[in-house]
N, C-alpha and C positions, 0 to 999 in steps of 0.2 A: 683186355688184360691177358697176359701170357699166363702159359700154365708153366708150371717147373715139375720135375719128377728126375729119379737116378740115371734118364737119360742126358740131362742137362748138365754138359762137362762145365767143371769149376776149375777155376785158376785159385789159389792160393798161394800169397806172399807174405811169409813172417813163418819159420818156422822155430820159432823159443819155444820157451815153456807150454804152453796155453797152443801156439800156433800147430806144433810139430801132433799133439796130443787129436784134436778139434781135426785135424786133417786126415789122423786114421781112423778118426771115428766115424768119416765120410767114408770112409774105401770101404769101411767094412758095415757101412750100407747101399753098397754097390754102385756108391758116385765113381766117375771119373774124374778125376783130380790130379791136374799139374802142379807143382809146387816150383819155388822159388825162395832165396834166400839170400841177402849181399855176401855172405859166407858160403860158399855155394855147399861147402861139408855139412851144414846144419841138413840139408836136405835127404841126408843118404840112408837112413833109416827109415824115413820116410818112404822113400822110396822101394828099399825092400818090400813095403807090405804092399806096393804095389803102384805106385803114385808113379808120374812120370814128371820129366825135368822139363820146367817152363822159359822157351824161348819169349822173352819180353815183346819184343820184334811179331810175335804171332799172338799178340793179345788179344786182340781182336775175332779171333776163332772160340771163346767163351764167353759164355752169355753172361754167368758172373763171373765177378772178381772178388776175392775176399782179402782183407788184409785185416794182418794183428800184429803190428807193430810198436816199435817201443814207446813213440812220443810223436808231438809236431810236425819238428824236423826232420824226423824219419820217415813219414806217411807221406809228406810233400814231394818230399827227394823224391819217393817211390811214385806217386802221380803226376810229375812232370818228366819222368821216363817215360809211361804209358802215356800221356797227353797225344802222340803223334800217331799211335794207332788202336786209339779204342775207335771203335764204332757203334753207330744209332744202336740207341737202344738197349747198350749195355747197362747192366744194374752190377755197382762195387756196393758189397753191405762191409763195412768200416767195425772189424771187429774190438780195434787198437783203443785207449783210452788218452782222449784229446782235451783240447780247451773247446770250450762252446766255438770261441770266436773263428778258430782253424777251422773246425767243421764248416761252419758258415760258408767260409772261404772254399773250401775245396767243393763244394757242394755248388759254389757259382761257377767257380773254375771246369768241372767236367759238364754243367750242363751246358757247355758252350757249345760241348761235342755232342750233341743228346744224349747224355749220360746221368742215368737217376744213384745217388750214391745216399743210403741209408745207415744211418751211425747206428749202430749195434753193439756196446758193450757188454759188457760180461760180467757177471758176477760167480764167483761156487771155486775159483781158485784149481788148480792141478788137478785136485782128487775130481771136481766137478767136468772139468775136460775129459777127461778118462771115462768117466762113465757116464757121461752124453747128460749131467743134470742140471746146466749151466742156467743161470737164468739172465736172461738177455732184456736189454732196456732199448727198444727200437725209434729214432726218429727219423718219422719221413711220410708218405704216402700209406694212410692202413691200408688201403682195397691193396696194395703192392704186397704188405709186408705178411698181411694175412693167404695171399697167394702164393707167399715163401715159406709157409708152412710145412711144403714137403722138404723143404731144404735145412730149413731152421731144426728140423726132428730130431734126428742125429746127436745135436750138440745140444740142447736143454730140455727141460724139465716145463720151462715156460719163455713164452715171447709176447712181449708188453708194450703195445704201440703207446709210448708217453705222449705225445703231441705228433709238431714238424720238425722240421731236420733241427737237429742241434739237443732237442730235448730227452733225446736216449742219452748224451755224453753230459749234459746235467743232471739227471738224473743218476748218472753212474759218480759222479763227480758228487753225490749227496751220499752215496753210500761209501766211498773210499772216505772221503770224511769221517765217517761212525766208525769206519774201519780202523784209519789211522790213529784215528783220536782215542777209542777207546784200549788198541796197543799198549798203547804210550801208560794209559792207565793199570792196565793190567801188569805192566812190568813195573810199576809204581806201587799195584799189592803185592805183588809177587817177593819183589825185594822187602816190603815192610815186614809181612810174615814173615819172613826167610830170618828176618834182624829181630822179631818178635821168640824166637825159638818156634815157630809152625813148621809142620812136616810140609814142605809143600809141595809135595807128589800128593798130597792128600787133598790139597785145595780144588782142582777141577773135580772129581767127585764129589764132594763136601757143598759144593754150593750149585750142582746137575740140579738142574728146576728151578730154581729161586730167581729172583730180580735178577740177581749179580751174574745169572748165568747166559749166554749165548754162543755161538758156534764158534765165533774167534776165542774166546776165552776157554772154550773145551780143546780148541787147536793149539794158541801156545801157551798158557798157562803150564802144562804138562813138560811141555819141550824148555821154559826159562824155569823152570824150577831142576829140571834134570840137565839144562845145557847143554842139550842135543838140540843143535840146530840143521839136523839135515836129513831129509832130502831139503830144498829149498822149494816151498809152497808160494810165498810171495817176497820177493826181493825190496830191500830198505829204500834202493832209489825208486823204484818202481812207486810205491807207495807214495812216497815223497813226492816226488813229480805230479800224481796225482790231489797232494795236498797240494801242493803250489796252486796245481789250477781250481780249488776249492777257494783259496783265501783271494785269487786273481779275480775269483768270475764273481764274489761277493762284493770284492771292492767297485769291480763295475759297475754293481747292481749297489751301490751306497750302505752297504748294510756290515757290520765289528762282529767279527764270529771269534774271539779271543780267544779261545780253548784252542778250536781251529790251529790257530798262530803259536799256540805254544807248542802244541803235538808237531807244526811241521818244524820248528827252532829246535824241537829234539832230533829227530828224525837226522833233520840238517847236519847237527853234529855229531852224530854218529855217522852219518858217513865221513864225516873230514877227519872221524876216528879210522877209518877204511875198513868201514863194512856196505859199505856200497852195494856190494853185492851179496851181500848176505842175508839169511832169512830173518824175517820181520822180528821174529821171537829173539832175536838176538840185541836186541833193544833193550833187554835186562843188563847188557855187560856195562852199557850207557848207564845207566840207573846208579848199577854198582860200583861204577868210577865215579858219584857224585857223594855217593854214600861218607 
């Protein structure tokens, strides 16, 4: 089994939200870190704190490769660039948030080149990238992923071998579900109160500790009641896409998760409202257009 340490340069490609965040948190634990980006300007910030700019073409000179990309389609794009010069032995940990069945897929695809690829999503959102407390759901090899302990440090709080490959992205795909679902809910009291005459800047303290209460609901409760939706924590299609593959990897598996289906039929139309790109808490304005 290899060992890893801040001698072990990283490639990192995906620098968004979550990507650009997770990358400085490597530099400023004395990784070396090339980055990468299809925009290649996402990277330049990055860069100042010290990263350098990744020739695709020189993959192969990094032991990992990280990626946190937006979807599927994106992650594939991205590993049939690299297909022609990864090399034995490379380990890609899959930070991005997939369908089960794509991991699959891609996980057969690089082992053709002896390439071990472990899906690693993320949980804890921007503020958790920032300050390294990200909690990561791992599938693939533990003797591997418990080896990647020195690497994994940096960016969470905890790493959790769920099973084999694919079962970190269902598992991540059980909590974007609770996530999105319970959204959808909270801008459903948020607007009742609001039409009840409640202060509802009062609501996220008022129910701190109780049942009703959990970390999304202390995040945007606050922000749809005051309609300050920015900086942007988690984006509506982001979410959504993730719903998608919640209610997709269910129907696989034969099993009606209804609630599921209605949170992603909101979701859905708010963005065809054009907030696509906007932050999740903005899913009150959807609300209050049905009002």
């Amino acid at each position: 089994m290899p060992q890893f340490s801040t001698e072990t340069a990283i490639a990192f490609l995906g620098m968004g939200l979550m990507g650009s965040r997770m990358s400085k948190r490597l530099l400023g634990a004395n990784f070396t870190v090339a980055v990468w980006n299809r925009t290649t300007s996402a990277c330049d910030e990055v860069i100042t704190h010290g990263a350098s700019a990744l020739d695709l073409q020189k993959i192969g000179d990094y032991p990992i490769i990280m990626l946190c990309l937006a979807d599927d389609h994106a992650v594939q794009a991205v590993i049939d660039q690299l297909m022609p010069n990864l090399q034995t032995g490379q380990i890609i940990i899959d930070f991005s948030s997939l369908s089960v069945a794509k991991t699959h897929a891609l996980s057969t695809q690089v082992v053709n080149k002896n390439v071990t690829l472990i899906d690693s999503p993320v949980s804890g959102g921007t503020v958790g990238a920032e300050q390294g407390s990200l909690v990561i759901f791992a599938g693939g090899d533990a003797t591997l992923i418990n080896a990647l302990a020195p690497v994994y440090a940096p960016l969470s709080a905890r790493v959790t071998c769920m099973g084999g490959v694919g079962t970190g992205q269902a598992t991540k795909i059980c909590n974007q579900l609770i996530v999105a679902a319970n959204s959808t809910l909270i801008a459903e009291a948020v607007a009742l109160a609001q039409q009840a005459g409640v202060d509802t800047n009062l609501l996220a303290p008022a129910l701190a500790g109780g049942f009703a209460d959990s970390k999304p609901f202390q995040i945007l409760a606050p922000r749809m009641a005051s309609q300050r939706f920015e900086p942007i924590q988690w984006k509506v299609q982001t979410l959504a896409k993730d719903l998608n593959n919640a209610t997709t990897l269910a129907k696989d598996l034969g099993l009606n998760i209804p609630v599921a289906s209605h949170a992603l039929a909101q979701l859905q139309q708010h963005q065809q409202n054009g907030f696509a790109e906007h932050d999740l808490s903005s899913i009150i304005l959807n609300i209050n257009m049905e009002i």
